[in-house]
Every structure is written in structure tokens, then in C-alpha cells.
C-alpha positions in Angstrom: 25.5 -1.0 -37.3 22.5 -0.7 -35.0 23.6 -3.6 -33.0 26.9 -2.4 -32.3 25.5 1.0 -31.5 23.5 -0.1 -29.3 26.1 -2.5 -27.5 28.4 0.4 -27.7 25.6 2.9 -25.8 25.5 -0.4 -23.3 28.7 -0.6 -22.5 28.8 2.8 -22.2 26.0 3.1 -19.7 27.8 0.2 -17.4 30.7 1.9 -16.8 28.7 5.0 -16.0 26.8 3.1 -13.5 29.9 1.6 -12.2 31.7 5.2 -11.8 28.6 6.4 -9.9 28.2 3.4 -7.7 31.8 3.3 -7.0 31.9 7.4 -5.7 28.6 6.3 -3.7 30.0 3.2 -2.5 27.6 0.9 -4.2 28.5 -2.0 -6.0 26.0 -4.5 -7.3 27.4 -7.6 -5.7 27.7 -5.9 -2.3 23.8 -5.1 -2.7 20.8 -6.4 -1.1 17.5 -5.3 -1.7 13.6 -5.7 -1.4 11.1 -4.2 -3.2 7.5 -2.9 -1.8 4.3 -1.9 -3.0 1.9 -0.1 -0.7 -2.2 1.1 -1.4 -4.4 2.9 0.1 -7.8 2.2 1.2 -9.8 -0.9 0.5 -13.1 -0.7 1.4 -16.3 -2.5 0.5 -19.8 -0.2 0.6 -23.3 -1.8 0.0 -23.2 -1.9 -4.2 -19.6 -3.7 -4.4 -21.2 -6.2 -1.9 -24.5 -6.4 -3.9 -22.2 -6.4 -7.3 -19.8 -9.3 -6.3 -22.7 -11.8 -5.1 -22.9 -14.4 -7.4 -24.9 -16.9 -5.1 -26.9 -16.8 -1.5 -24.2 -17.6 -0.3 -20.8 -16.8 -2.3 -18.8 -13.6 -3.7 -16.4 -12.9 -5.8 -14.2 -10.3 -5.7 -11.4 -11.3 -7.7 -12.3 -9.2 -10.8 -11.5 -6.0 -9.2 -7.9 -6.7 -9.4 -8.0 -8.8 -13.0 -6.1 -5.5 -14.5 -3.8 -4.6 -11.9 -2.7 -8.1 -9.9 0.4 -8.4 -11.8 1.5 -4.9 -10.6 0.8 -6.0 -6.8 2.1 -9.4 -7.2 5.7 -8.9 -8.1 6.7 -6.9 -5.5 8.3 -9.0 -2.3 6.1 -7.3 -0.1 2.9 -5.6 -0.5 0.9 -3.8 1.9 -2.9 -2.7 1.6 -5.2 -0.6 4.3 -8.6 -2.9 5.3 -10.9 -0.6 6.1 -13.1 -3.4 6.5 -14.0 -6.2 8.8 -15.1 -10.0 8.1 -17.0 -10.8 11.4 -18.9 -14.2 10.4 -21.9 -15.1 10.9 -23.0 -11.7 10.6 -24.9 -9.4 7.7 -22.8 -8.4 5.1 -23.2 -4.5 5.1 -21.3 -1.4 3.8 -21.0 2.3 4.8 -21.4 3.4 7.8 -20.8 -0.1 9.7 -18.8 -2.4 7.3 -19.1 -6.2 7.3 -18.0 -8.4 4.2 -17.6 -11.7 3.5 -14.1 -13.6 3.7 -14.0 -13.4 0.1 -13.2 -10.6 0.1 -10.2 -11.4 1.9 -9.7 -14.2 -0.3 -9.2 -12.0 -3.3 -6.6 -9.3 -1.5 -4.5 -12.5 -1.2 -5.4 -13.2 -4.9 -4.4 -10.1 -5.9 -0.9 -10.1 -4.4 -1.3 -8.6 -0.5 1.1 -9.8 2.0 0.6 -7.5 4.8 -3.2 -5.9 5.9 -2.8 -2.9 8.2 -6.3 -3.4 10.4 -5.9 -0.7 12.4 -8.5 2.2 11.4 -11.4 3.9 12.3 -13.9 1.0 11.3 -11.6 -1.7 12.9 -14.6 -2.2 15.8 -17.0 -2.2 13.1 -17.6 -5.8 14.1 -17.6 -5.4 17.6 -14.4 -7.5 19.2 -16.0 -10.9 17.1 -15.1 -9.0 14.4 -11.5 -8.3 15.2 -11.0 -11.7 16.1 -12.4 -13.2 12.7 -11.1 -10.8 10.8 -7.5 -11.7 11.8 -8.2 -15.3 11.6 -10.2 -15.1 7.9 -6.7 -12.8 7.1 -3.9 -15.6 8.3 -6.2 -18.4 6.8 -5.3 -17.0 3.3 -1.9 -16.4 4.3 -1.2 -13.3 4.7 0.5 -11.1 7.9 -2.0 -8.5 9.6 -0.8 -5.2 11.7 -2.5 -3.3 14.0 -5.5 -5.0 15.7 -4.5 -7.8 18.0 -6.6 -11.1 19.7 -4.5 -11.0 23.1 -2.4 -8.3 25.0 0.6 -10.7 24.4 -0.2 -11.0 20.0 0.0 -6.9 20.8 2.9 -7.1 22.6 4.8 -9.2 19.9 6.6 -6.6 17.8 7.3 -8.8 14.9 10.5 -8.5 12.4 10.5 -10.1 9.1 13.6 -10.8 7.1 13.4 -10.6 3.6 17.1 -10.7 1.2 18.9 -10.1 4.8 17.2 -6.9 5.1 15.1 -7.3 8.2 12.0 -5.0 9.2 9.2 -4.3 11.0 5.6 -3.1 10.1 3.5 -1.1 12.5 0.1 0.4 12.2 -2.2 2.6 14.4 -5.2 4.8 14.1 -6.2 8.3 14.8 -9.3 6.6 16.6 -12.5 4.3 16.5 -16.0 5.0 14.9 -18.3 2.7 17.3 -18.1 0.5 20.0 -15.2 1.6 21.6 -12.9 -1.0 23.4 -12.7 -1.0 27.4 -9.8 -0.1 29.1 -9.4 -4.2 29.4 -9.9 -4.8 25.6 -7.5 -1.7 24.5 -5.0 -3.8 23.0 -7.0 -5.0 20.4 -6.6 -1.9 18.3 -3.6 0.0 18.1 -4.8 4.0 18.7 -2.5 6.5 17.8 -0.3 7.2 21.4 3.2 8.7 21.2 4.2 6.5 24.0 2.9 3.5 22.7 4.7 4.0 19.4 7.8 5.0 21.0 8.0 2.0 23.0 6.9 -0.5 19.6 9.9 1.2 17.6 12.0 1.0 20.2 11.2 -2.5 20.8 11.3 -3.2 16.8 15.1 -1.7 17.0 16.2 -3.7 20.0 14.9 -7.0 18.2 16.8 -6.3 15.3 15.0 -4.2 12.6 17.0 -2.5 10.1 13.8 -1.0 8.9 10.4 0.6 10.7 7.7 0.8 8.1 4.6 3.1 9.9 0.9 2.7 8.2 -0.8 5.7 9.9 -4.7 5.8 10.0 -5.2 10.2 10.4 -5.9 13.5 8.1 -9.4 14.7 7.6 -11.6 13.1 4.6 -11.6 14.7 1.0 -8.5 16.8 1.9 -5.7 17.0 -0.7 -3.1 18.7 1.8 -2.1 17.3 5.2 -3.6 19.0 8.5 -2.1 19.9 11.5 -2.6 16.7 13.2 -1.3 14.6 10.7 2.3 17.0 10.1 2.4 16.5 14.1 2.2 12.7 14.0 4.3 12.5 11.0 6.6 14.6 12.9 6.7 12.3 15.7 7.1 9.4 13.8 10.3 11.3 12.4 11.8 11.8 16.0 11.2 8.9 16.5 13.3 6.9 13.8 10.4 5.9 11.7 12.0 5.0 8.2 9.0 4.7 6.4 5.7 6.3 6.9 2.9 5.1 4.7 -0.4 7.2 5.5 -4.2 6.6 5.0 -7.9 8.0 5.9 -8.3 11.4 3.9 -9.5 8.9 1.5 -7.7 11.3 -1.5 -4.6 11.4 -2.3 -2.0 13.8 -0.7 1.7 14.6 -1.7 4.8 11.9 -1.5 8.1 13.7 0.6 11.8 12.5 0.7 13.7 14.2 3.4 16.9 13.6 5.3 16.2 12.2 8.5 18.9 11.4 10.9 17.5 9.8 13.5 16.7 7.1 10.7 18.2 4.1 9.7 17.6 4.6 6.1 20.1 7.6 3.9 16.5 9.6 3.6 12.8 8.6 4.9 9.7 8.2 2.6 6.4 9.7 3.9 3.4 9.4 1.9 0.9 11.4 3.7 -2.0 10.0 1.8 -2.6 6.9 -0.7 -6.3 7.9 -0.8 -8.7 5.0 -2.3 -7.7 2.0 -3.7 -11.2 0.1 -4.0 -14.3 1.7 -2.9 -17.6 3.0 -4.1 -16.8 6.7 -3.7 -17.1 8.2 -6.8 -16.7 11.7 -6.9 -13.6 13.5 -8.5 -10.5 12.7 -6.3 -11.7 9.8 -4.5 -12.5 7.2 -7.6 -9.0 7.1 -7.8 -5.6 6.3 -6.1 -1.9 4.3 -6.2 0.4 2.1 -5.7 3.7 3.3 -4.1 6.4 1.4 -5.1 9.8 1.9 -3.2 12.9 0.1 -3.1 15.1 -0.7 0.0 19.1 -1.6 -0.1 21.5 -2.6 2.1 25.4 -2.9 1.5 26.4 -6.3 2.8 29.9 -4.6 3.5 29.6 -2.0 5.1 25.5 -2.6 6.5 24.7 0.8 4.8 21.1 1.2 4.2 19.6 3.1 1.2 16.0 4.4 -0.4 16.7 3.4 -3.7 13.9 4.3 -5.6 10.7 5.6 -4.6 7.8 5.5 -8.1 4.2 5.6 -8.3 1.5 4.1 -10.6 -1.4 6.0 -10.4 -4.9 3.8 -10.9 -8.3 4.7 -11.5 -12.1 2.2 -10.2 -14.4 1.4 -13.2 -17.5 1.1 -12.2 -20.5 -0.7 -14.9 -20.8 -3.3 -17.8 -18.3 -5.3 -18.3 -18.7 -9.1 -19.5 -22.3 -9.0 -19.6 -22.1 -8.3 -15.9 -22.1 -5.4 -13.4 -18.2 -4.8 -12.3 -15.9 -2.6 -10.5 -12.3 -3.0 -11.9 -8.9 -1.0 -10.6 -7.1 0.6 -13.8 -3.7 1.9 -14.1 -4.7 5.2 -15.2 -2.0 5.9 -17.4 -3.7 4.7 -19.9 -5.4 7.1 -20.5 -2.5 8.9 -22.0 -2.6 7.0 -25.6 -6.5 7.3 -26.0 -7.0 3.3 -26.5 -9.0 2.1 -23.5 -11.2 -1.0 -22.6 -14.3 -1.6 -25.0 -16.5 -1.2 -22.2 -15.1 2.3 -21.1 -18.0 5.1 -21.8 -16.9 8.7 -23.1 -17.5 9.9 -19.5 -15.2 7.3 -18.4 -12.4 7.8 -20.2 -12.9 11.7 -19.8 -12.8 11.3 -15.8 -9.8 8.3 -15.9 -7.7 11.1 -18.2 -8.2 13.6 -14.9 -7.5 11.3 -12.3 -4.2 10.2 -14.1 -3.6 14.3 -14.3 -4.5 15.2 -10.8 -2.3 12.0 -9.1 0.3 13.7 -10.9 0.3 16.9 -10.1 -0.8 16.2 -5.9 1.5 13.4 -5.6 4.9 15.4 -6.7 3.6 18.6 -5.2 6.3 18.3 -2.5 9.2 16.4 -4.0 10.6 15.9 -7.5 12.2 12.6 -6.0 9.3 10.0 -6.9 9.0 9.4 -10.3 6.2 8.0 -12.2 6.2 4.0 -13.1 4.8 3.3 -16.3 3.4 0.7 -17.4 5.1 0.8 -20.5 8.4 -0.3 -20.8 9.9 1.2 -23.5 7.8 3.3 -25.4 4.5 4.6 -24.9 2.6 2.4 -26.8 4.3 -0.6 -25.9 2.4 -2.4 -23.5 5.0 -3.5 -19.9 5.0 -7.7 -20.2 5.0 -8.4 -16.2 3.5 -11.8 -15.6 4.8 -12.7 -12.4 2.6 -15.3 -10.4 1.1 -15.1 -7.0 4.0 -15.7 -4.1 4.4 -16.9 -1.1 5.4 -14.4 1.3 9.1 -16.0 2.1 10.7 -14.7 5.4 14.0 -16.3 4.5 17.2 -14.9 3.7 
């Protein structure tokens, strides 16, 4: 009886599908999609340098992502903000004048990164040597970088990637540099925020084909849970302008996820996160020892070249830092966790007390503007059941 119950509730639920995808003009064999994960900021200060050293000479970094890879990896794309540089031959430093070690690179491709947006504040940490290797120690482990360049003509290159025939293009710019600012000669190496410049990449994007324009945006002032005046001008901007997605970063905190209408975009409504705060770092006060990963959807009818949001969701995590394994470790947590009490053995009361506010505060500042995103959990059917994703590391593949 509970089989055919439940093959009756099935049946049931097809046909509702298929009566709402039929009055919205959906139907499943007309639709293409691709499936993207975005973070925030991944940093590397002085102790997560002095905490991954294992020799002299080597790193590991791979065990920040041990409990969270197989939520980065199954997406087709994934994007992450390095708020980092790997100049070599240098000293390996942290805060304020980053340097790290191409491990650490090594380990974002691990973990499941496709695309690095470079373009940031601390992108001149390593003087030009360091943009240069930086890009270099990023395409030697396979992955796509945005928004520092070596030549005028790499910056000129407004690339589009194909991915289930939906085609799009990823840009990325900053509100400004820290140190060593570039000459008038070397501007093109990092891509500062200039209305003109953007409007001429997005136009450029369009004309070469892009279905989609996908914006990571370096601005917003640090430790600041709503969006300033600067930022809602930009974003603004970016909306005029035909931006379809707009993926933001800096404040270092989270700040609220919006759906609106938009149409002077491509997609049926435009995402804009204005903040994905923290992903990895060694900022540990309330607000910034936390962060997400955005998870949003993107479909296209193959008959009539329609193009939809599909789903927008979030998965709020939480950084342990201490003990774990007999050594010293900073590890990235789904913070949702914390909602059946049952955490890892080497989790301290204090832990678990602050990983149970982070996963409450995400909440509540993510959806404070729209009820459209809704949370993904990582449990699949019932609260205590645990999700089983295992997908493996992929390639990024630009084919159809």
C-alpha cells in the first residue's frame, strides 16, 4: 500500500509539473541548463600560512575544504574571490600585504574552483610579479582567472564560455588597489571599477555571443551587513547596463541576496548578491568567521532561446579553527549542522554555540530582501539524514 501511495503521489506530482511547465512554456526536453556555485572571499592571513606548513618548503591547504569539496565540486561552474596573490620567489606573508604559496592555489582547484575572480583591492599585493605569477600558478592547475590581466591584449580578450549550449561571460573589477598602484602604462593589469570600461566589456561580451553576463564586483565598506551608497550605485549600473548576474565581495560579511525584474537583461529576473562575505580567512569575530555558497541555476529553451533564473539557494558555512587530527586546522563547515546538535568530536562548546549563530544570522541577512532564495540543505530528505553527494573533481568542459 505504501508503494502505490507513493507512486500514486508521483504520478501525481508529474503531471503537476507538466501543467505548470506547459502554462510557462517549459518542457524538460526543450531545456538546457547549468548549474553555478559562487563564494566569497578566500584569503590567507599569517596563522593559516603558519598552520598549513608542513615542511620548509611545502603547504597544504587541502584540509580546509575536506568537509565542503563535494558541495563545490558538483556544480559545472564554480567561482571563488582570491583575495590573495602567489608572487614566487617571495615571503609568504598574510594581512596587510598578502603572499602565499601556489598551494594554495593548488587546493582551490582541489576543492572544485573553476573560475578565480583576481581583481580586488590586494591584487598589487605582489607588485606586477605578482599578478603575472599569480595568473600563471592559477592556469597551471587549470582553472580560468578574471579580472587582472598580463598584456593590454589578455585584457582586451572578453572571453565567452559555452557550457550545455548556454554561453557566458565572466567579468570582475574592483573598487580600487591597496599599494603599489599600477601606472597609467600598466593599468590593464587590474580591472578598477570604471562605468565606461564595464560598459564597453558587456557590450563587447554581447556582441561575441553571450547569452549571459556574470559581474564579481570587489566594493561595500568592511564589517557592514547592509549595502552602502556606493555599492547600490554600482549595482545600479551594472543593472542599466544588462548585467544578468551580479556576484559581490569586500565587506567581508555577508549582505542580503535580491531577485528583481530587469529588462534590460537577458535572463526572466537578475540575481544580485551584494555580499558573500568570508569564505576562508582568519577573521574571527561574529559575522566574519562565516559565509556561503550561492548556488543558482540558469536555463535556456532550446525552442524558443528563452532564458530563465531557475533556482537561486544558499548553504550557509561556518571556519573551524583548532585541534583536529592531532594537528592545528582550519576547516569550512556547512553550518546547518548545527541545527541537529551532532557536530564534529573535535568541536568545543564555544564552537558549536558560535557555528549555531552564524547558521541563524546567514539566515536572517541573506533573505532580508527577497523570499526568492531558498536555503539548500544538506540533507536530503529529512533532517537527520545526511545528503550522499560524492561527485568527483571535474574538468572544466567548454563543450556543448
Amino acid at each position: 500500500m505504501l508503494v502505490a501511495n507513493i507512486l500514486i503521489y508521483m504520478l501525481m506530482h508529474t503531471a503537476q509539473n507538466n501543467l505548470e511547465n506547459s502554462a510557462t512554456g517549459f518542457y524538460e526536453d526543450s531545456l538546457q541548463t547549468v548549474t553555478f556555485a559562487a563564494v566569497g572571499d578566500l584569503m590567507c592571513h599569517g596563522t593559516q600560512l603558519k598552520w598549513a606548513k608542513v615542511s620548509p618548503d611545502s603547504f597544504d591547504f587541502k584540509p580546509v575544504y575536506s568537509e565542503i569539496k563535494k558541495y563545490l565540486s558538483k556544480p559545472d561552474v564554480t567561482i571563488g574571490n582570491l583575495e590573495t596573490v602567489t608572487r614566487n620567489n617571495a615571503k609568504y606573508k598574510g594581512y596587510p600585504v598578502f603572499n602565499s604559496p601556489v598551494e594554495y592555489i593548488e587546493a582551490l582547484a582541489y576543492a572544485g574552483f573553476d573560475f578565480l575572480a583576481t581583481a580586488n583591492n590586494h591584487s598589487t599585493d605582489g607588485n606586477k610579479k605578482g599578478i603575472i605569477n599569480t595568473i600563471e600558478n592559477t592556469d597551471k592547475y587549470n582553472m580560468h582567472y578574471v579580472g587582472t590581466f598580463l598584456n593590454q591584449r589578455d585584457r582586451d580578450s572578453i572571453r565567452v564560455y559555452k557550457k550545455n549550449n548556454i554561453s557566458f561571460s565572466m567579468l570582475s573589477y574592483t573598487y580600487g588597489l591597496n599599494i603599489y598602484n599600477l601606472s597609467d602604462e600598466d593599468s590593464y593589469m587590474v580591472n578598477v571599477i570604471d562605468t565606461t570600461l564595464i560598459w564597453n566589456d558587456i557590450s563587447n561580451a554581447r556582441s561575441e555571443g553571450a547569452d549571459v553576463i556574470i559581474v564579481y564586483l570587489h566594493a561595500g565598506h568592511e564589517n557592514h551587513k547592509e549595502p552602502g551608497s556606493y555599492q547600490r550605485r554600482i549595482t545600479n549600473k551594472l543593472l542599466e547596463y544588462g548585467v544578468d548576474v551580479i556576484l559581490s565581495t569586500s565587506p567581508h560579511v555577508l549582505q542580503p541576496i535580491d531577485v528583481v525584474a530587469n529588462p534590460s537583461a537577458n535572463l526572466d529576473s537578475t540575481l544580485i548578491v551584494y555580499s558573500m562575505g568570508n569564505f576562508i580567512s582568519n577573521q574571527r569575530w561574529r559575522y566574519s568567521d562565516c559565509g556561503v555558497i550561492i548556488n543558482f541555476s540558469i536555463s535556456k529553451n532550446s525552442k524558443t532561446g528563452k532564458l530563465f533564473l531557475t533556482e537561486v539557494e544558499y548553504m550557509p558555512v561556518w571556519v573551524y579553527k583548532g585541534w583536529a587530527d592531532g594537528i592545528k586546522q582550519y576547516i569550512i563547515h556547512p553550518s546547518e549542522i548545527s541545527i541537529t546538535d551532532v557536530y564534529p568530536p573535535y568541536f568545543s562548546k564555544s564552537d558549536e554555540i558560535k557555528m549555531k549563530q552564524s547558521f541563524e544570522d546567514s539566515k536572517a541577512i541573506l533573505t532580508k530582501y527577497s523570499g526568492s532564495p531558498k536555503l539548500k540543505s544538506i540533507y536530503k530528505y529529512a533532517v537527520m539524514e545526511y545528503d550522499s553527494i560524492d561527485a568527483p573533481i571535474k574538468p572544466f568542459d567548454l563543450g556543448n
